[in-house]
VMD Tcl script that builds the backbone (N, CA, C; Angstrom):
set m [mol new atoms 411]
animate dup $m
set s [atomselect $m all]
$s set {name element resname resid chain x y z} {
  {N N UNK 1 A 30.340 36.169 105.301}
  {CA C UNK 1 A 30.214 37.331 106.089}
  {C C UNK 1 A 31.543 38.086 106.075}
  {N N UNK 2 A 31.350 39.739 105.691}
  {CA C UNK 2 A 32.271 40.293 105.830}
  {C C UNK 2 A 33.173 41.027 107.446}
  {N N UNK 3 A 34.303 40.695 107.572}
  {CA C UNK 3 A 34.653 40.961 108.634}
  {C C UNK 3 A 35.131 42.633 108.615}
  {N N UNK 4 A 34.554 43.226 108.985}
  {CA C UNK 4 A 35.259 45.185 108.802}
  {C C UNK 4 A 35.980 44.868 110.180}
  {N N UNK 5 A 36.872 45.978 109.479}
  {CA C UNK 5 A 38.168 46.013 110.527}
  {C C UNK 5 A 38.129 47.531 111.262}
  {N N UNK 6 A 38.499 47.920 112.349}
  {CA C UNK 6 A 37.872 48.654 112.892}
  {C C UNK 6 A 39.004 49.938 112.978}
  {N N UNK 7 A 39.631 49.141 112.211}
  {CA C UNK 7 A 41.064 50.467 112.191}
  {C C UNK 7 A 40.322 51.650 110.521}
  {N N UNK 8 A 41.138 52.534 111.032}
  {CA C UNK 8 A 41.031 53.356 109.842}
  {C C UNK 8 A 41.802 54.122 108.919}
  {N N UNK 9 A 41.752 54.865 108.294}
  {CA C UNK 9 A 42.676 55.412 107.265}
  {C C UNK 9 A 43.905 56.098 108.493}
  {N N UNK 10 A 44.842 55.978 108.518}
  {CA C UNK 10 A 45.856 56.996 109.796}
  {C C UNK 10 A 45.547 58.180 109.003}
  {N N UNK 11 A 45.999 58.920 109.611}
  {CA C UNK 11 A 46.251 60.292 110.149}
  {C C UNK 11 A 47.428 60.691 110.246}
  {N N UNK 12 A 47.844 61.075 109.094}
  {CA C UNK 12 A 49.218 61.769 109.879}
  {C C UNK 12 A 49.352 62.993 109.852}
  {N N UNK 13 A 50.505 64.215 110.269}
  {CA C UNK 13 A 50.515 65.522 109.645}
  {C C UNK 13 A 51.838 66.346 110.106}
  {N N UNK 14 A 52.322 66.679 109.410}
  {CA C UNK 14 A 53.816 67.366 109.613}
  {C C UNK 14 A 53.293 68.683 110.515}
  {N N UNK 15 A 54.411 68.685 111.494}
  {CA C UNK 15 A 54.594 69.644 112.071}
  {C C UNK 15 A 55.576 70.482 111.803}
  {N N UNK 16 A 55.167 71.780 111.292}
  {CA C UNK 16 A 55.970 72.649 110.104}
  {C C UNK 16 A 57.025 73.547 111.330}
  {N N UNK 17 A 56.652 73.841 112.482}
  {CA C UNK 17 A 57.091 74.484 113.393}
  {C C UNK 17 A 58.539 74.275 113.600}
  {N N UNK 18 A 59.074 72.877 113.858}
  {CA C UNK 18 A 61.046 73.152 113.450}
  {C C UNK 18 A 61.268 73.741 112.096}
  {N N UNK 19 A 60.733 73.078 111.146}
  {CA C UNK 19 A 61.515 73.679 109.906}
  {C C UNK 19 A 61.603 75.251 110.057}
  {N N UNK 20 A 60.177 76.108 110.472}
  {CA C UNK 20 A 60.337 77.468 110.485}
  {C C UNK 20 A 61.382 77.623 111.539}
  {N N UNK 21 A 61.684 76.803 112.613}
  {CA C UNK 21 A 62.859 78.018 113.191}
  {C C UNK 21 A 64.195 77.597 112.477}
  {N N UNK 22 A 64.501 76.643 112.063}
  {CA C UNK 22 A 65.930 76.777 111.407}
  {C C UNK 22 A 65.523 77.529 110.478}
  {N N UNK 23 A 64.712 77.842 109.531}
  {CA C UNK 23 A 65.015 79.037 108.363}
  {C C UNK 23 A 65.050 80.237 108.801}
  {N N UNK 24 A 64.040 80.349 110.375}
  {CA C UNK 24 A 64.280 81.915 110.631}
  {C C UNK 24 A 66.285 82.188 111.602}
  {N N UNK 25 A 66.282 80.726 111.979}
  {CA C UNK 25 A 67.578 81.245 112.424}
  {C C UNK 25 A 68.888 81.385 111.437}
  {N N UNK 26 A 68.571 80.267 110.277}
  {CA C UNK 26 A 69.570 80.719 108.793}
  {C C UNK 26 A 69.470 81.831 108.434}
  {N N UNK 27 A 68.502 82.784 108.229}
  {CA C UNK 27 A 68.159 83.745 107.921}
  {C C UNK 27 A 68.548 85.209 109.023}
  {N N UNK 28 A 68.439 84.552 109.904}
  {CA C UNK 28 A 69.282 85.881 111.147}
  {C C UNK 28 A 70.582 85.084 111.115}
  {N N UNK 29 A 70.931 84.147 111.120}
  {CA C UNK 29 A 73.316 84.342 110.708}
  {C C UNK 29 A 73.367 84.654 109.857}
  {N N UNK 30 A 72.626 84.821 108.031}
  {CA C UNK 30 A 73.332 85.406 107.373}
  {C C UNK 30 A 73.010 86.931 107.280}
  {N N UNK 31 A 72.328 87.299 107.745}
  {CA C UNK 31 A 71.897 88.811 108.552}
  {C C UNK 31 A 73.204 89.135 109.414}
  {N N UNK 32 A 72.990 88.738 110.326}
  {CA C UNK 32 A 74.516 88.821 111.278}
  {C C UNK 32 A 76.030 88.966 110.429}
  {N N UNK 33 A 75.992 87.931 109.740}
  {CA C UNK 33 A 77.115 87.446 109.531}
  {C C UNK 33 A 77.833 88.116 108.023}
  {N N UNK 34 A 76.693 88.880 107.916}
  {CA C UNK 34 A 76.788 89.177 106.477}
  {C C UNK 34 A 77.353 90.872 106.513}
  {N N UNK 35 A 78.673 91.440 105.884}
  {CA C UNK 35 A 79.219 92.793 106.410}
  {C C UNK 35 A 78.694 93.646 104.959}
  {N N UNK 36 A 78.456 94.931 105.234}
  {CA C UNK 36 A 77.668 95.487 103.852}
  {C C UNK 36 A 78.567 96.785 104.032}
  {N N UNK 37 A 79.900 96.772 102.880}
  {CA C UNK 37 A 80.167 98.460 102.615}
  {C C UNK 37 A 79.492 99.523 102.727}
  {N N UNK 38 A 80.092 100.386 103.307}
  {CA C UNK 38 A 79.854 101.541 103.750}
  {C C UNK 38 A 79.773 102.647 102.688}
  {N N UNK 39 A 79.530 103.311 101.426}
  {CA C UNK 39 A 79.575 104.017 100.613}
  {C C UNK 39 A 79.456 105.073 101.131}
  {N N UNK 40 A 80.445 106.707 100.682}
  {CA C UNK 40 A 79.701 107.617 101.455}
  {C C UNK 40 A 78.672 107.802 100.165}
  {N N UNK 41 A 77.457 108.974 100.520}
  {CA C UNK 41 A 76.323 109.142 99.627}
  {C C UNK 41 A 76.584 110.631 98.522}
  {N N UNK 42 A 78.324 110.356 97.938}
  {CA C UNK 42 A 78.603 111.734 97.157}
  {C C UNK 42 A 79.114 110.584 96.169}
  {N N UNK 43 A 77.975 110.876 94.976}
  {CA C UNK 43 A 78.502 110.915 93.758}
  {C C UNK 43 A 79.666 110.940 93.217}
  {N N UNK 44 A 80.542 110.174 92.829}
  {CA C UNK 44 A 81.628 110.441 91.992}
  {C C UNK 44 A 81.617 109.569 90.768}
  {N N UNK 45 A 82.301 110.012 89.802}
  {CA C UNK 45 A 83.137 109.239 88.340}
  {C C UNK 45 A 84.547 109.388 88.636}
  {N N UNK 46 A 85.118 107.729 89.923}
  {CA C UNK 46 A 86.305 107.592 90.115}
  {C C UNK 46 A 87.268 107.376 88.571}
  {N N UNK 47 A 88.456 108.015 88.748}
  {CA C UNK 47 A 89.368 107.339 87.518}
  {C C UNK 47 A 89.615 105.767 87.609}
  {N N UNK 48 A 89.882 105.017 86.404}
  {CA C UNK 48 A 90.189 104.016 86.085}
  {C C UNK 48 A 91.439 103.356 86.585}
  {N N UNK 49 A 91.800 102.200 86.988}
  {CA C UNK 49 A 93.073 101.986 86.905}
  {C C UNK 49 A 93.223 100.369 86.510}
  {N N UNK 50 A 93.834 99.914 86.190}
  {CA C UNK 50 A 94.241 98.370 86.153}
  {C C UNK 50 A 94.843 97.800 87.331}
  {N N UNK 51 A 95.531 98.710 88.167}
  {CA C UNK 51 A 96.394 98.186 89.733}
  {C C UNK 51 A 95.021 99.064 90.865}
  {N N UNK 52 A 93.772 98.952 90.946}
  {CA C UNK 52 A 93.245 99.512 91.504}
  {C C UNK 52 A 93.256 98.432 92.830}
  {N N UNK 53 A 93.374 98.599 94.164}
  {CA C UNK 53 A 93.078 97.709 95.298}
  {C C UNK 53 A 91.897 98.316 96.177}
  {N N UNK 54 A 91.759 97.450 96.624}
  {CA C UNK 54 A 91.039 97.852 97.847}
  {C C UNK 54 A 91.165 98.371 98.986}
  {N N UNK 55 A 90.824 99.783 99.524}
  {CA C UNK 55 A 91.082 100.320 99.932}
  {C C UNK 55 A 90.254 100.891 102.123}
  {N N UNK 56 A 90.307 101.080 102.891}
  {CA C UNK 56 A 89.678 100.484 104.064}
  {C C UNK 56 A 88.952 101.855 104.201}
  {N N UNK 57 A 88.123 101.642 104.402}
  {CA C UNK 57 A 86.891 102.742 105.177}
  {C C UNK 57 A 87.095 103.695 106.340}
  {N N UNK 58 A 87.941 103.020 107.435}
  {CA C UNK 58 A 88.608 103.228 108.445}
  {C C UNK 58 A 89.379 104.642 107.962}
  {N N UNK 59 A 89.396 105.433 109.034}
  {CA C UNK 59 A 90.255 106.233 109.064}
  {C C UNK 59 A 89.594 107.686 108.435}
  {N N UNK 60 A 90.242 108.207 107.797}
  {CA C UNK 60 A 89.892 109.872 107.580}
  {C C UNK 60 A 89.636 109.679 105.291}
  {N N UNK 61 A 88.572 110.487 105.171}
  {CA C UNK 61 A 87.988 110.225 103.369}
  {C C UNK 61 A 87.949 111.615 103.410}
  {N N UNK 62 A 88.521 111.741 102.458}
  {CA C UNK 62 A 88.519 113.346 101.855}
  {C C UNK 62 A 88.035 113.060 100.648}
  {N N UNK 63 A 86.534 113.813 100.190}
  {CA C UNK 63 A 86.538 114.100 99.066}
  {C C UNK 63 A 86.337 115.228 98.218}
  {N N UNK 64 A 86.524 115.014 96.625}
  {CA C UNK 64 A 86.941 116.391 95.835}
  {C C UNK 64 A 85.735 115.883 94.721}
  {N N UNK 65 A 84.497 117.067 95.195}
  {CA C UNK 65 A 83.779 116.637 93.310}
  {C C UNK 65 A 84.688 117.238 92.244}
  {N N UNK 66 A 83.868 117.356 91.429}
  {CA C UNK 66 A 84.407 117.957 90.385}
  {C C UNK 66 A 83.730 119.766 89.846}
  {N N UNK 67 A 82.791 119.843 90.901}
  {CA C UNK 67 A 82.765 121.372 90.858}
  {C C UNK 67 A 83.674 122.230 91.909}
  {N N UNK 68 A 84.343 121.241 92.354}
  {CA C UNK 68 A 85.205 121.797 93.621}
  {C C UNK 68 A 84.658 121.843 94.536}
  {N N UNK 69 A 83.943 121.230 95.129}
  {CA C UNK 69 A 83.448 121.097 96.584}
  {C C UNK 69 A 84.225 119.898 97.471}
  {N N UNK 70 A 85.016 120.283 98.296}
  {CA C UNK 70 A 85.827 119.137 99.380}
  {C C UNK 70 A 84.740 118.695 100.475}
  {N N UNK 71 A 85.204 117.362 100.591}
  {CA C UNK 71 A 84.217 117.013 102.084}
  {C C UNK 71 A 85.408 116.425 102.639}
  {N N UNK 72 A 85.377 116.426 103.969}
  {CA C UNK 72 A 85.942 115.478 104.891}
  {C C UNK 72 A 85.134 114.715 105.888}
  {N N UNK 73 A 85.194 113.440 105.623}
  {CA C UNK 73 A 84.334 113.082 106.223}
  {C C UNK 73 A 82.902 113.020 105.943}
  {N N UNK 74 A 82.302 113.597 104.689}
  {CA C UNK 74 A 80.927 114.090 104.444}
  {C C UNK 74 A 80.737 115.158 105.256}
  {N N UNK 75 A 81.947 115.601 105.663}
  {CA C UNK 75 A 81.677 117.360 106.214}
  {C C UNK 75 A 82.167 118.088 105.303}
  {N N UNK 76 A 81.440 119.047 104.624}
  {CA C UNK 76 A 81.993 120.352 103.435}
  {C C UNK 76 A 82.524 121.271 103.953}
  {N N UNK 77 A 83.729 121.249 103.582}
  {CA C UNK 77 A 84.787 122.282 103.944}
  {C C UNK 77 A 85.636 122.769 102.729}
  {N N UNK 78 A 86.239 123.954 103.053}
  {CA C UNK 78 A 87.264 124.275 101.808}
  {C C UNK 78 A 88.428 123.991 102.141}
  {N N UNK 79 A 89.241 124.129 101.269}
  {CA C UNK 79 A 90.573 124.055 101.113}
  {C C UNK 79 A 91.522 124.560 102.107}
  {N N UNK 80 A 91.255 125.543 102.560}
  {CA C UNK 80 A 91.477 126.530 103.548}
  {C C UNK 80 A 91.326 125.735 105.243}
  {N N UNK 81 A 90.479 125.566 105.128}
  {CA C UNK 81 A 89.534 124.970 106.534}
  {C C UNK 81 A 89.665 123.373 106.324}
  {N N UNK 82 A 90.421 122.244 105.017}
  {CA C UNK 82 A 90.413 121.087 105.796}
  {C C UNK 82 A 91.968 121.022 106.164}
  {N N UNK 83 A 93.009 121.799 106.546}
  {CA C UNK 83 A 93.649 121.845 107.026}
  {C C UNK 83 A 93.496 121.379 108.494}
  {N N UNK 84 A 93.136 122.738 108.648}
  {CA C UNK 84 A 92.478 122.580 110.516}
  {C C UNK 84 A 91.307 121.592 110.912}
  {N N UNK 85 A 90.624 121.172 110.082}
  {CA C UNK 85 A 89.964 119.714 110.316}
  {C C UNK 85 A 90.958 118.532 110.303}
  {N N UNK 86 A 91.869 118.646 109.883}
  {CA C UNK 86 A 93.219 117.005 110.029}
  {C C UNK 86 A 93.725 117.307 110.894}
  {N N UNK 87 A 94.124 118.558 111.470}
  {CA C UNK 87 A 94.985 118.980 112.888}
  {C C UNK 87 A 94.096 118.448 113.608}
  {N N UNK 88 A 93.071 118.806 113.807}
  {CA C UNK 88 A 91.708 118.585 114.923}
  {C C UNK 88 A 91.602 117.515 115.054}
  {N N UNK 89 A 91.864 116.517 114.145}
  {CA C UNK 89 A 91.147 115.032 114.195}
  {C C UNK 89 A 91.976 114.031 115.209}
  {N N UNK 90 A 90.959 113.742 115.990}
  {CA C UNK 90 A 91.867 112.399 116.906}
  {C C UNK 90 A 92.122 111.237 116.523}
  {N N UNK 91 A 93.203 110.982 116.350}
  {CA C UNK 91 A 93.602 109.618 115.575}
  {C C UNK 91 A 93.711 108.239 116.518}
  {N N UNK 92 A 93.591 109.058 117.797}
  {CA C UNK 92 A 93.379 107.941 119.032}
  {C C UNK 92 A 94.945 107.604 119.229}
  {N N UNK 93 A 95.224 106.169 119.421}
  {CA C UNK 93 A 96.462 105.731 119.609}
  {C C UNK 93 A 97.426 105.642 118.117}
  {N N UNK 94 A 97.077 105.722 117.426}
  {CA C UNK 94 A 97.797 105.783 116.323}
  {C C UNK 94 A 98.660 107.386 115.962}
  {N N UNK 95 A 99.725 107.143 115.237}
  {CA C UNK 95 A 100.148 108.530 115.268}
  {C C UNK 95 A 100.407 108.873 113.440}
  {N N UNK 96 A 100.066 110.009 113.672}
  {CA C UNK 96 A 99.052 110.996 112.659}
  {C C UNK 96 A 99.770 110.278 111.494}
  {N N UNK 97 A 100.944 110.117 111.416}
  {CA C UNK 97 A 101.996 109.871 110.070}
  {C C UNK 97 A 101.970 108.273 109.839}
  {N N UNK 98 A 100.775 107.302 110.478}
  {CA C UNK 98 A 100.371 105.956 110.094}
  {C C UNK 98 A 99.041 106.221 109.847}
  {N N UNK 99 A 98.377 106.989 110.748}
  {CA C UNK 99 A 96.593 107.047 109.776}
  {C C UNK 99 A 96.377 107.114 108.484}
  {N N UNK 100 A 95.589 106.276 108.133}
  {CA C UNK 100 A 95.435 106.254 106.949}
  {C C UNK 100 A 94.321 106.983 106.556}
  {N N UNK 101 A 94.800 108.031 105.559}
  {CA C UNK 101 A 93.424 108.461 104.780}
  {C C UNK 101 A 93.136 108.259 103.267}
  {N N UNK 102 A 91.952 107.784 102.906}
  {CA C UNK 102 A 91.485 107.863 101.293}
  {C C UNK 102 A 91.334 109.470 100.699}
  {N N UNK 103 A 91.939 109.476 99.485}
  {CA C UNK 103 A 91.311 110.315 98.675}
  {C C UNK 103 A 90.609 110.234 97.979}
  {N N UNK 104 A 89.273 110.710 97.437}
  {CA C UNK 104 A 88.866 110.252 96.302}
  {C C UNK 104 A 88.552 111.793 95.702}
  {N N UNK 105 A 88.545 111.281 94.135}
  {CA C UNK 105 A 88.655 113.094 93.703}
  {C C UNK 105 A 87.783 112.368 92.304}
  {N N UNK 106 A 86.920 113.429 91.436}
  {CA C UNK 106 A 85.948 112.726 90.699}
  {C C UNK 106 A 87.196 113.175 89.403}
  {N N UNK 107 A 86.850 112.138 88.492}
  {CA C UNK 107 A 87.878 111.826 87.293}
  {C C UNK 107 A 88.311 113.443 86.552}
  {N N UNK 108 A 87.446 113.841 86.423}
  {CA C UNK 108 A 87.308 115.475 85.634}
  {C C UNK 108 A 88.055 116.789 87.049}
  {N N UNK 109 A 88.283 116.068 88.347}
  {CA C UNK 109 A 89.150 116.738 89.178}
  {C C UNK 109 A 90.347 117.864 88.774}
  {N N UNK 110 A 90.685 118.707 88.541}
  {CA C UNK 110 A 92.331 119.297 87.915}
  {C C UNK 110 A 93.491 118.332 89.027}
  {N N UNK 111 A 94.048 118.068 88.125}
  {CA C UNK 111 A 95.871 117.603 88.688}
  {C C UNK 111 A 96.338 119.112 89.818}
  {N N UNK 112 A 95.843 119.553 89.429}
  {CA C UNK 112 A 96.530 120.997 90.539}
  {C C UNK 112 A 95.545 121.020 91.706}
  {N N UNK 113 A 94.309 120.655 91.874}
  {CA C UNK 113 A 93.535 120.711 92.760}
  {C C UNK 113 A 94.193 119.266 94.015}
  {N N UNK 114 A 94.349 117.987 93.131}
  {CA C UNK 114 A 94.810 117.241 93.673}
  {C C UNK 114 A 95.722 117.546 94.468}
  {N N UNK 115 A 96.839 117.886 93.677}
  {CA C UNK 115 A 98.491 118.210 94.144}
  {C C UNK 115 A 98.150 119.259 95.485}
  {N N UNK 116 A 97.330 120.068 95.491}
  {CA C UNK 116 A 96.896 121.037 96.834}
  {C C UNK 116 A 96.401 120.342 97.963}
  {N N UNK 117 A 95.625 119.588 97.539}
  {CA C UNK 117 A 95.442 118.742 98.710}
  {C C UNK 117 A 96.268 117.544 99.216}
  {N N UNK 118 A 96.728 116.886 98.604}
  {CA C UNK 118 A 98.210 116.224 98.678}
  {C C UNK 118 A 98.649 117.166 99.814}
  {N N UNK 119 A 99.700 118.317 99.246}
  {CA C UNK 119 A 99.610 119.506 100.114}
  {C C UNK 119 A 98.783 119.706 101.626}
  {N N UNK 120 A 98.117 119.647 101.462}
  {CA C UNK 120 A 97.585 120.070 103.186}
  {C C UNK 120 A 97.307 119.238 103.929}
  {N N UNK 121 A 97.145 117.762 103.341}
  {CA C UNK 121 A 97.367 116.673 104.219}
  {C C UNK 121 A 98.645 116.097 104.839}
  {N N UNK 122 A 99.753 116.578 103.877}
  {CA C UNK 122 A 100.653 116.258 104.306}
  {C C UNK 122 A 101.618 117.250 105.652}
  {N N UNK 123 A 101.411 118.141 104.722}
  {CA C UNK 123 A 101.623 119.422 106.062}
  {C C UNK 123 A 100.661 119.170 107.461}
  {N N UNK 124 A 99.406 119.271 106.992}
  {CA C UNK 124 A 99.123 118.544 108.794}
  {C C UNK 124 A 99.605 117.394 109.305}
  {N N UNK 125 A 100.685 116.532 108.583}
  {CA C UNK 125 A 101.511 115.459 109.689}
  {C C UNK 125 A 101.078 113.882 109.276}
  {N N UNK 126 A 100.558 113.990 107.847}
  {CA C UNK 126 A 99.589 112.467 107.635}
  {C C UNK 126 A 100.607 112.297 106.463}
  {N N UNK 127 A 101.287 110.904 106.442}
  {CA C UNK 127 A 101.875 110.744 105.247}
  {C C UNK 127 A 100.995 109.258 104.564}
  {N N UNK 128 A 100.127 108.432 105.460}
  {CA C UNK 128 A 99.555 107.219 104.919}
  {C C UNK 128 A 98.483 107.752 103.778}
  {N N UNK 129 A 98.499 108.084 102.462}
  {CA C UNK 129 A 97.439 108.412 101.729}
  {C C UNK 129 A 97.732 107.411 100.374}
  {N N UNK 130 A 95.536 106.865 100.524}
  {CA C UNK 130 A 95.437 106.164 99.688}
  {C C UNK 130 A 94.341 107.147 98.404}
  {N N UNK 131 A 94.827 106.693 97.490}
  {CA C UNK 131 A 94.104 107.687 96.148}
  {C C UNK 131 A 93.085 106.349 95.499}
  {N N UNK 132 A 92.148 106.804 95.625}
  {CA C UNK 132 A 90.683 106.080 95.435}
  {C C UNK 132 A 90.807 106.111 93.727}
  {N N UNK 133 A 90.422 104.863 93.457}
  {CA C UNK 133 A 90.093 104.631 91.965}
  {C C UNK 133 A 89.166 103.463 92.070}
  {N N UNK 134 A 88.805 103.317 90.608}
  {CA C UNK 134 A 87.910 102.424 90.275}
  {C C UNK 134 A 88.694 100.624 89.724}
  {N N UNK 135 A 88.345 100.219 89.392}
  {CA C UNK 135 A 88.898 98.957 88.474}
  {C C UNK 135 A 88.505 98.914 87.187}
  {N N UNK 136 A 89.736 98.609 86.104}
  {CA C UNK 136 A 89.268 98.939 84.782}
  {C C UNK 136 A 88.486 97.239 84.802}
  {N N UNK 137 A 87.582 97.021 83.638}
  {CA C UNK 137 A 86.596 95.930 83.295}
  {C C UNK 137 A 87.429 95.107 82.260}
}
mol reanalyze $m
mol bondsrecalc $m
mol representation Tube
mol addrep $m
């Protein structure tokens, strides 16, 4: 006589519910944690350099296309008028001749267009200027 045993196959079954919150919380720190450059949205063909560094976002961006259109800030202004936009600008606690501003000017820029603006940044009282380039490959 056969004796059946009254137990049966178990049962088991993962409970998937921790694993989903550590991936959703890995997934929000490197969200958090993760910093994404700021590009402004104007086109340029920066010049090349071999000593090119990195340069900080912070502070005041002047740029120069190459049909001659200046922005400051991604505000379009002329030559004329970003004068009185660097006078205007509040630099907060810092004083005007440590703010730092980027230039960036597109490669096909004129050397004389540069040198003008050089010019009017410096006359409004800013001597920290960084000149935007690329990195040669």
């Amino acid at each position: 006589m056969k004796v059946k045993s009254r137990r049966g196959v178990p049962h088991s079954t993962i409970d998937m519910t921790p694993m989903l919150d550590i991936v959703f919380q890995l997934i929000l720190f490197f969200l958090v944690s993760t910093t994404f450059a700021i590009l402004p949205g104007i086109k340029l063909n920066l010049p090349e350099s071999k000593t090119a560094e990195g340069t900080s976002y912070k502070g005041i961006t002047i740029t120069a296309e190459k049909n001659g259109v200046l922005f400051f800030n991604e505000k379009e202004v002329s030559l004329e008028t970003l004068g009185r936009e660097l006078r205007a600008y509040d630099t907060g606690d810092t004083k005007k001749a440590e703010f730092p501003i980027s230039l960036e000017a597109d490669g096909s820029v004129k050397t004389d267009t540069v040198v003008k603006i050089f010019d009017v940044i410096r006359e409004s009282g800013y001597s920290a200027i960084n000149l935007r380039t690329k990195s040669q490959k």
